[in-house]
TORGUDO-500876 format. One record per residue (C-alpha): residue in one letter; x, y, z. Coordinates in steps of 0.05 Angstrom, whole numbers, plus 32768, in hexadecimal, padded with zeros to 4 digits. Layout:
REM TORGUDO-500876
SITE  rest  east  north    up
SITE     A     X      Y     Z
...
This chain:
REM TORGUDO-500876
SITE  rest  east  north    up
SITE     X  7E58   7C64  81AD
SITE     X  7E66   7C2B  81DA
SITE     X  7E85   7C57  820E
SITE     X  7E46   7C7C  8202
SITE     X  7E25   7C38  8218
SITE     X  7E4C   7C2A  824B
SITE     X  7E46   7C69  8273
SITE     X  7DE9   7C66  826D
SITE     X  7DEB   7C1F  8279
SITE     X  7E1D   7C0B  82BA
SITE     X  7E1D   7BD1  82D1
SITE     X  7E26   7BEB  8319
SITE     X  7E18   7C2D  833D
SITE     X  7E56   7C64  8325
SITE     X  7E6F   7C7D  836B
SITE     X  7E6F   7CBF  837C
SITE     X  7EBF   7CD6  8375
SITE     X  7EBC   7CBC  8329
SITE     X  7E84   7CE4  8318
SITE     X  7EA4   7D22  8332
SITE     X  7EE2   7D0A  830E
SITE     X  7EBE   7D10  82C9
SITE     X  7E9E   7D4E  82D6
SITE     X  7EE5   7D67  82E4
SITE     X  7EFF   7D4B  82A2
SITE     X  7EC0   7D67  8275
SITE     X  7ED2   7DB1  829D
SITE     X  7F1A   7DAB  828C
SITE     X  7F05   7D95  8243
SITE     X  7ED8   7DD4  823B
SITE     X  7F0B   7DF3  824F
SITE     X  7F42   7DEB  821F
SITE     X  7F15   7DF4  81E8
SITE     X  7F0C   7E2C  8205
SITE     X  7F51   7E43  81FE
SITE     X  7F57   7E22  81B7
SITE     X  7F20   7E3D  8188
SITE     X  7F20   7E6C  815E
SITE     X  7F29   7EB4  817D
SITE     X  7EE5   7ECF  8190
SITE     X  7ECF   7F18  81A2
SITE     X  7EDE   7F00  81E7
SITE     X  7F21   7EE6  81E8
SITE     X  7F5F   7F0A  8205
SITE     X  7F8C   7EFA  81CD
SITE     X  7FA4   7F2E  81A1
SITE     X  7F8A   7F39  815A
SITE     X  7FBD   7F22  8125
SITE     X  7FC7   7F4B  80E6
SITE     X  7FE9   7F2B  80B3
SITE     X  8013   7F3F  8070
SITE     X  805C   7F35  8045
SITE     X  8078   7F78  8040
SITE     X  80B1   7F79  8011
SITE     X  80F4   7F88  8043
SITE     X  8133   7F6A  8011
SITE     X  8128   7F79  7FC6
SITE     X  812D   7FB3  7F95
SITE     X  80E1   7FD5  7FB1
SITE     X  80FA   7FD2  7FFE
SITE     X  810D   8014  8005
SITE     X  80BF   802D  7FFC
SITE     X  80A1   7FEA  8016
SITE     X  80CA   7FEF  8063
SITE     X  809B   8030  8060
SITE     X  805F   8008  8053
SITE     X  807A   7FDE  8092
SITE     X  8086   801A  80B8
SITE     X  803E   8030  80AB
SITE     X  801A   7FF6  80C1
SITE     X  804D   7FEF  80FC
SITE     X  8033   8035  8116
SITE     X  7FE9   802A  80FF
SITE     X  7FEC   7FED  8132
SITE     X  8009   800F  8167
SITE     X  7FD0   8049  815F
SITE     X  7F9F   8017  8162
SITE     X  7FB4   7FF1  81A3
SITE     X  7FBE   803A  81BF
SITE     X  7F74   8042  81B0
SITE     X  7F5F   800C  81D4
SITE     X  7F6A   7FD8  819E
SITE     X  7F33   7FB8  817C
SITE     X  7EF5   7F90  8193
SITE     X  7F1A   7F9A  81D7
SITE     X  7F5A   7F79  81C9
SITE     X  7F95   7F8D  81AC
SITE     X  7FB1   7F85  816B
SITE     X  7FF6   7F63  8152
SITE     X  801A   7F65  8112
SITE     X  802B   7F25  80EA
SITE     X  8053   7F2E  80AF
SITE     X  8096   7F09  8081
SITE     X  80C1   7F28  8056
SITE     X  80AC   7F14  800A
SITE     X  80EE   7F37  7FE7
SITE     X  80BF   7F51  7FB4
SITE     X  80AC   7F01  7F94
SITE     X  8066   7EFC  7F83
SITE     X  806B   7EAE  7F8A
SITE     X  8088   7EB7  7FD9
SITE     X  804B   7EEE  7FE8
SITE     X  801D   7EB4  7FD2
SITE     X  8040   7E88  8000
SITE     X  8042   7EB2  8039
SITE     X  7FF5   7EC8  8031
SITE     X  7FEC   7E7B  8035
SITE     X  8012   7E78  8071
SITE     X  7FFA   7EAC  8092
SITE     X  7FAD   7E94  807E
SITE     X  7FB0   7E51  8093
SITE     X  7FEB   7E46  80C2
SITE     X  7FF2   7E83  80E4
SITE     X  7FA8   7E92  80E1
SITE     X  7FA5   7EDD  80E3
SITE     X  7F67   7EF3  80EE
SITE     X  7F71   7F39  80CB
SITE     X  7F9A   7F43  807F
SITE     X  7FBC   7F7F  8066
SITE     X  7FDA   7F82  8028
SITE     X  8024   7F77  8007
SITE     X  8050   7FB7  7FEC
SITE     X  803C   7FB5  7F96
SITE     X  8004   7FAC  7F6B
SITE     X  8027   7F6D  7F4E
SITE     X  8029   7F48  7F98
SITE     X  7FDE   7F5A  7FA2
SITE     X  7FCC   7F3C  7F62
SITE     X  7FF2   7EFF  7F68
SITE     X  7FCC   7EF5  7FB8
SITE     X  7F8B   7F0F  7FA2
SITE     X  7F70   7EC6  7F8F
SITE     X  7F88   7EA6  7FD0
SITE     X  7F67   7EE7  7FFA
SITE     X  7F2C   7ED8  7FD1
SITE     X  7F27   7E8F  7FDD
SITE     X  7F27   7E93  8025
SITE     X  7F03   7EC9  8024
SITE     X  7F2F   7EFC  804D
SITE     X  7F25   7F43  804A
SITE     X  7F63   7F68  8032
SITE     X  7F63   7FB7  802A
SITE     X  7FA3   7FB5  7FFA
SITE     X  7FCC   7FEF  7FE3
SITE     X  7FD3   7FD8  7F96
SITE     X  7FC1   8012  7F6F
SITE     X  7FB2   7FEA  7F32
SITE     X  7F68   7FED  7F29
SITE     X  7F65   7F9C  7F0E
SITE     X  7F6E   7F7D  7F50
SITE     X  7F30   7F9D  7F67
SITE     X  7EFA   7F9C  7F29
SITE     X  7ECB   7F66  7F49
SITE     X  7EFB   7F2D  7F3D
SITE     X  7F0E   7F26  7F90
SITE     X  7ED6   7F4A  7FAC
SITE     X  7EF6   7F3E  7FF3
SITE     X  7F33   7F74  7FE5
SITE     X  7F2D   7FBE  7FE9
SITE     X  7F5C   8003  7FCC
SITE     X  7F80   801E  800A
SITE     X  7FA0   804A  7FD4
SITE     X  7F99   807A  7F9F
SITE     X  7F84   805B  7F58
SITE     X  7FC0   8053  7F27
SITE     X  7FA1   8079  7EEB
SITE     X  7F9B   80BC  7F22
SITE     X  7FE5   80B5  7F35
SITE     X  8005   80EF  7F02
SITE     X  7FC7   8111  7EF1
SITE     X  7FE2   8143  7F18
SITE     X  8021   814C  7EF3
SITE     X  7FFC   814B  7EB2
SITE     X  7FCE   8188  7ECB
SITE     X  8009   81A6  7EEA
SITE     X  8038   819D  7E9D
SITE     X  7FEF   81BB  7E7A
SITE     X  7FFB   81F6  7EA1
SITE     X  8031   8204  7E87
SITE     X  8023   81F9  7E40
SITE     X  8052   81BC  7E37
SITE     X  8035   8197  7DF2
SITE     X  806C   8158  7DF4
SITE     X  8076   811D  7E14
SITE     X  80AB   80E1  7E1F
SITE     X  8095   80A6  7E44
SITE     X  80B8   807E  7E5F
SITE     X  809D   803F  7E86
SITE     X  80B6   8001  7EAC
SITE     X  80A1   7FC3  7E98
SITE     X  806F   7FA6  7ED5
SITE     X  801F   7FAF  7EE9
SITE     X  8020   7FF1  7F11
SITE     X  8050   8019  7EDA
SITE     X  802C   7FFC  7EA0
SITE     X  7FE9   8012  7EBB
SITE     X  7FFE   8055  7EC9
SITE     X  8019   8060  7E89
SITE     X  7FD5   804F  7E71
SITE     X  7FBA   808E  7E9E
SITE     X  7FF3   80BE  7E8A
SITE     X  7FDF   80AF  7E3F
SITE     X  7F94   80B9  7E4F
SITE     X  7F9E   80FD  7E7D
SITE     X  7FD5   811C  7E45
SITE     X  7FA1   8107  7E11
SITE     X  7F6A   8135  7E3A
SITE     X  7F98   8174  7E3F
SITE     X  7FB8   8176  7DFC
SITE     X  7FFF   815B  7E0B
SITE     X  8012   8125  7DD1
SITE     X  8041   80EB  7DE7
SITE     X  8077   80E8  7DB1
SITE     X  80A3   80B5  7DD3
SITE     X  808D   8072  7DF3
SITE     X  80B7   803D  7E0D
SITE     X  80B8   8003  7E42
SITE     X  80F1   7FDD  7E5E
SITE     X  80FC   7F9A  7E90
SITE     X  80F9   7FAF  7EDA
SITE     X  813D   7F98  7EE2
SITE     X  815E   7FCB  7EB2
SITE     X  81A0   7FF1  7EC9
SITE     X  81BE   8013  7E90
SITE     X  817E   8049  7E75
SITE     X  81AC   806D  7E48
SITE     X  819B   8058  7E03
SITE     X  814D   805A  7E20
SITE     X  815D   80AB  7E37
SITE     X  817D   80BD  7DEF
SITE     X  814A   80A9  7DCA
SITE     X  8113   80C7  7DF0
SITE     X  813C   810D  7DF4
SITE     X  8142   8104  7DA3
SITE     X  80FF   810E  7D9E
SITE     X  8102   8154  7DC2
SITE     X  80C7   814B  7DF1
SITE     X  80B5   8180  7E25
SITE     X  80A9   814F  7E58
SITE     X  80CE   810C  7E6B
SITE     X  80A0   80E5  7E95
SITE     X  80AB   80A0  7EB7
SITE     X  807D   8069  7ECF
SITE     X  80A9   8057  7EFC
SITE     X  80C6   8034  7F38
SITE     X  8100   805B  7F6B
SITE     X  8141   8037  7F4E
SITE     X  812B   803E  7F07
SITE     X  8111   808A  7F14
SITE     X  8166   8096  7F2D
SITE     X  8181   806F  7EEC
SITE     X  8157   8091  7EBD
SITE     X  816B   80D9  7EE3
SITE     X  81B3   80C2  7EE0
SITE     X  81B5   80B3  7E90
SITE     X  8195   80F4  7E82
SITE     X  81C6   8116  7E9D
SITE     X  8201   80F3  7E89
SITE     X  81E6   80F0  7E49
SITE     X  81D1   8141  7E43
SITE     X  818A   8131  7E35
SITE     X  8161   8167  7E4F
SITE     X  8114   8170  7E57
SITE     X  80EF   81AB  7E74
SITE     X  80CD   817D  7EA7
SITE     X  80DB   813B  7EC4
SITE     X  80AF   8112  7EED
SITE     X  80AD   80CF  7F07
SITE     X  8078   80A1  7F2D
SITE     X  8095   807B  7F64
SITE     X  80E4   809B  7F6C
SITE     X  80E0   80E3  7F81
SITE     X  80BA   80D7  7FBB
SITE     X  80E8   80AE  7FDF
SITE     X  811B   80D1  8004
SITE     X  814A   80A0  7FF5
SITE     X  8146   80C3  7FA4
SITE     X  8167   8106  7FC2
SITE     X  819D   80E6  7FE5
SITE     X  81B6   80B5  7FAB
SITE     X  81B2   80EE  7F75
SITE     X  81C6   8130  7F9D
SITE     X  81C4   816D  7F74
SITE     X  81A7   8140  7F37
SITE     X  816E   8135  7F5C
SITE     X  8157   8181  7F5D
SITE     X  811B   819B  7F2D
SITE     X  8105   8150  7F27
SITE     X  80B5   8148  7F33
SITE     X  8093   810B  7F54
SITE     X  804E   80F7  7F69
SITE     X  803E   80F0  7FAB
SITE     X  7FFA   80D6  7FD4
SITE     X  8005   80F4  801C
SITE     X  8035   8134  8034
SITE     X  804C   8143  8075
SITE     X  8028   818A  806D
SITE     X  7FEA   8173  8059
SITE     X  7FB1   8187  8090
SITE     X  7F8E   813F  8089
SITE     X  7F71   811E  80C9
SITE     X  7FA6   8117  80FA
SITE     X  7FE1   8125  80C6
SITE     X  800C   814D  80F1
SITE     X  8005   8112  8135
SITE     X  8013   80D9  80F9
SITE     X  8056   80FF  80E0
SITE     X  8071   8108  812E
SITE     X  8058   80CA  8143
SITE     X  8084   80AD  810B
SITE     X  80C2   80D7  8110
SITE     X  80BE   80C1  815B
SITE     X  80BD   8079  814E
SITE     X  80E7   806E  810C
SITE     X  8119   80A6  8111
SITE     X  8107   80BA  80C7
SITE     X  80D2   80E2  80A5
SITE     X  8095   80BA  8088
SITE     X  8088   80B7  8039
SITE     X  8041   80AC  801D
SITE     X  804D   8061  8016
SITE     X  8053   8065  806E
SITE     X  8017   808D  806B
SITE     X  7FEC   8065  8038
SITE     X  7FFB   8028  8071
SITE     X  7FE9   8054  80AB
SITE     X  7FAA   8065  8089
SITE     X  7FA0   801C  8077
SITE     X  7F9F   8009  80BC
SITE     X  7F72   8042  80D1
SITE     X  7F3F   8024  8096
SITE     X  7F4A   7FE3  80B4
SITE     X  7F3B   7FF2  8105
SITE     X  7EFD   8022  80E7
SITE     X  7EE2   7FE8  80BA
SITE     X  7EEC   7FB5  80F7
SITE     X  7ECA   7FE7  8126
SITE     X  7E8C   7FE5  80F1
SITE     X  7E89   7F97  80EC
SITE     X  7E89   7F8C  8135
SITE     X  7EA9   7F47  8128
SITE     X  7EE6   7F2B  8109
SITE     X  7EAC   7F13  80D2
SITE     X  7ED1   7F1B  808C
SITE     X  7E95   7F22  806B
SITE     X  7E79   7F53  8098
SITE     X  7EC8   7F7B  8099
SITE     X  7EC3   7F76  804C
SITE     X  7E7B   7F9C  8050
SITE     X  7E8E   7FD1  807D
SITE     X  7ED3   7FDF  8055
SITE     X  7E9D   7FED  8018
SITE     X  7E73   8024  804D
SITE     X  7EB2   804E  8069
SITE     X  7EB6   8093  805E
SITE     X  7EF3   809E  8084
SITE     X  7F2A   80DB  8096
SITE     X  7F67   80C5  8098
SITE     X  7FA8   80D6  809B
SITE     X  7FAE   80D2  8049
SITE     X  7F6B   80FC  803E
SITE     X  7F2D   80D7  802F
SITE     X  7F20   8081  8030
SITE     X  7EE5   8078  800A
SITE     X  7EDD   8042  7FD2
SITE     X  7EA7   8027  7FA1
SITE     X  7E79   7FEA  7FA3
SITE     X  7EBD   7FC4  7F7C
SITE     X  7EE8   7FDA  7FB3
SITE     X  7F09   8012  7F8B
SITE     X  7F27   804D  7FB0
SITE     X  7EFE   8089  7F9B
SITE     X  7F15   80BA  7FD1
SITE     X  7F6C   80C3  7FCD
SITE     X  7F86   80F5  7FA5
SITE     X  7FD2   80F9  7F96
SITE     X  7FF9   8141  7F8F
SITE     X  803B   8153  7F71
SITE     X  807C   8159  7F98
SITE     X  80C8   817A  7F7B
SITE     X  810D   8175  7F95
SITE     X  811E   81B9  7FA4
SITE     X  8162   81D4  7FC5
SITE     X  8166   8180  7FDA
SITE     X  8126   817C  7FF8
SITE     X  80E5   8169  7FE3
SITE     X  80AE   81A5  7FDB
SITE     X  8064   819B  7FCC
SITE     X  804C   81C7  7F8F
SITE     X  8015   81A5  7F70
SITE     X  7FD6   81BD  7F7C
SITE     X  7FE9   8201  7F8A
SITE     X  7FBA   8200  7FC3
SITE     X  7FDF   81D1  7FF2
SITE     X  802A   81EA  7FDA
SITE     X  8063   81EF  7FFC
SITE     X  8086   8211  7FCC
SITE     X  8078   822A  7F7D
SITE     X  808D   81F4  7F51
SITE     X  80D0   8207  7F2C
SITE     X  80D5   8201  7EE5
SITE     X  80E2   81F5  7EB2
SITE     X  8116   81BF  7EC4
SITE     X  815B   81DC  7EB8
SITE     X  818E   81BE  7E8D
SITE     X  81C5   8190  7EB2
């Protein structure tokens, strides 16, 4: 205040040369803050989009797709012009699968880094753990947590970039009703995204018919599934069916066969789809069915560009986690488009409007956030490869069984 004083009450005249010295320190001022605020519409700088993605840890192999999804969905994007006329960059740590470290890194990337886009973490447990913090700063976050939970109303600033949990199998269940299979043995891992599915398996079999006459859960860090396979083969089911995860899907494959337990179908969650599943088990992996959100032969918007695209840039084939991320990021540009700002509010808003084609068939959610619009198929190993053949109507190949013995 007293320079404030000083400078409307001089004691003598201020000479030219010093007033053109402070006008040259208030430009250079402006300036720099400028350069320093917050990144406008205006501003050259690229747009940062943050995550954790999961790269050491027992649920890498599916999460590096994730990676590999949003890598190419970025690079799509700034080959489209980018958004709001600058280009976008990717911002993400590796969060070996710990809840705890994804909360730390959100925080990081929230208030240190100071992304100005979020995508989410690989699991529904990650997403649940973060979904306070997102919430609390008020971020919006399309996640690919199937779990419904994260997104009943509780942290109204995430959205489903993936199919709901309870639709997973529903597929396989149609496809076992078919057939006329009445049994079931179910066997789950012990964490949020198994335990909800099981909950949907239950419900569908319930619909068509098919009673569950074995039911069992076990840690996430089991090994040895060979007393869990006997017991569920001693109760003779016509189906052996696992909520699972990829390294538990092999184990469980591995003691039935040892073990001489035989089922006339067998079908796991997350395990089949990976390609790493036909390589570890070789022949064993043969007749096995798996649920699947995306295929490569699926004539969705701009299906057969995404699966060159990313043979061109990885060296590999995509799986539906890559694609679920490419679509993610084709959800995000689209809902950023809509706001016309980097306004989370007004991002969160336009998420809620999309009706959007995308590489993994339809993005459309509820007023919650929920994803309404994915649908998920059924895939088998057949002759070492994996073949579509649920719903007949977008097969590759007839499904082949029932499974034969080992």
């Amino acid at each position: 205040m007293a320079l404030f004083q000083r400078l409307r009450a001089p004691r003598r005249p201020i000479g030219h040369a010093l007033i053109a010295c402070l006008l040259l320190i208030a430009l250079a001022l402006s300036a720099c803050a400028s350069s320093t605020s917050g990144g406008g519409a205006s501003s050259s700088a690229p747009i940062r989009i943050g995550f954790s993605i999961t790269e050491t840890g027992p649920q890498s192999a599916p999460a590096k797709f994730d990676l590999q999804g949003y890598q190419l969905g970025a690079d799509a994007i700034n080959a489209q012009g980018g958004l709001l006329g600058r280009k976008v960059q990717l911002v993400y740590y590796d969060d070996q699968g710990s809840a705890s470290t994804a909360v730390q890194l959100y925080q990081r990337l929230i208030t240190s880094d100071k992304v100005d886009l979020l995508v989410g973490p690989y699991q529904t447990d990650l997403t649940s753990a973060i979904a306070p913090l997102v919430t609390r700063y008020k971020m919006a976050m399309p996640a690919m947590a199937a779990n419904l939970e994260p997104f009943s109303g509780r942290y109204p600033y995430l959205v489903q970039s993936i199919t709901q949990t309870p639709r997973y199998m529903i597929p396989v269940i149609d496809l076992a009703a078919t057939k006329g299979y009445k049994t079931l043995a179910l066997l789950i891992q012990d964490t949020a995204f198994p335990l909800e599915l099981a909950q949907g398996i239950k419900q569908e079999a319930a619909a068509r018919g098919i009673r569950v006459v074995f039911e069992a859960t076990y840690p996430a860090d089991t090994n040895d599934f060979t007393a869990l396979v006997l017991k569920a083969g001693a109760a003779k089911p016509d189906m052996i069916i696992g909520a699972t995860y990829l390294a538990d899907a092999e184990g469980i494959i591995r003691a039935a066969r040892a073990s001489n337990v035989n089922a006339k179908l067998f079908a796991f969650s997350i395990g089949p789809v990976e390609p790493e599943f036909g390589s570890a088990l070789g022949n064993a992996a043969n007749g096995i069915l798996g649920t699947t959100l995306w295929f490569p032969t699926l004539k969705t918007a701009g299906n057969a560009e995404f699966v060159q695209n990313f043979r061109a840039r990885f060296g590999r084939d995509p799986d539906y986690h890559a694609a679920m991320a490419y679509a993610t990021m084709q959800a995000l540009a689209a809902a950023v488009k809509m706001a016309g700002s980097l306004d989370q509010t007004k991002i969160r808003d336009a998420y809620l409007k999309l009706d959007l084609q995308t590489v993994a068939g339809e993005f459309k959610l509820n007023n919650l956030g929920q994803q309404l619009g994915y649908q998920s198929y059924v895939l088998q190993w057949q002759n070492g490869k994996q073949e579509l053949v649920w719903p007949p109507a977008v097969a590759t190949s007839p499904v082949q069984l029932p499974h034969p013995n080992w």
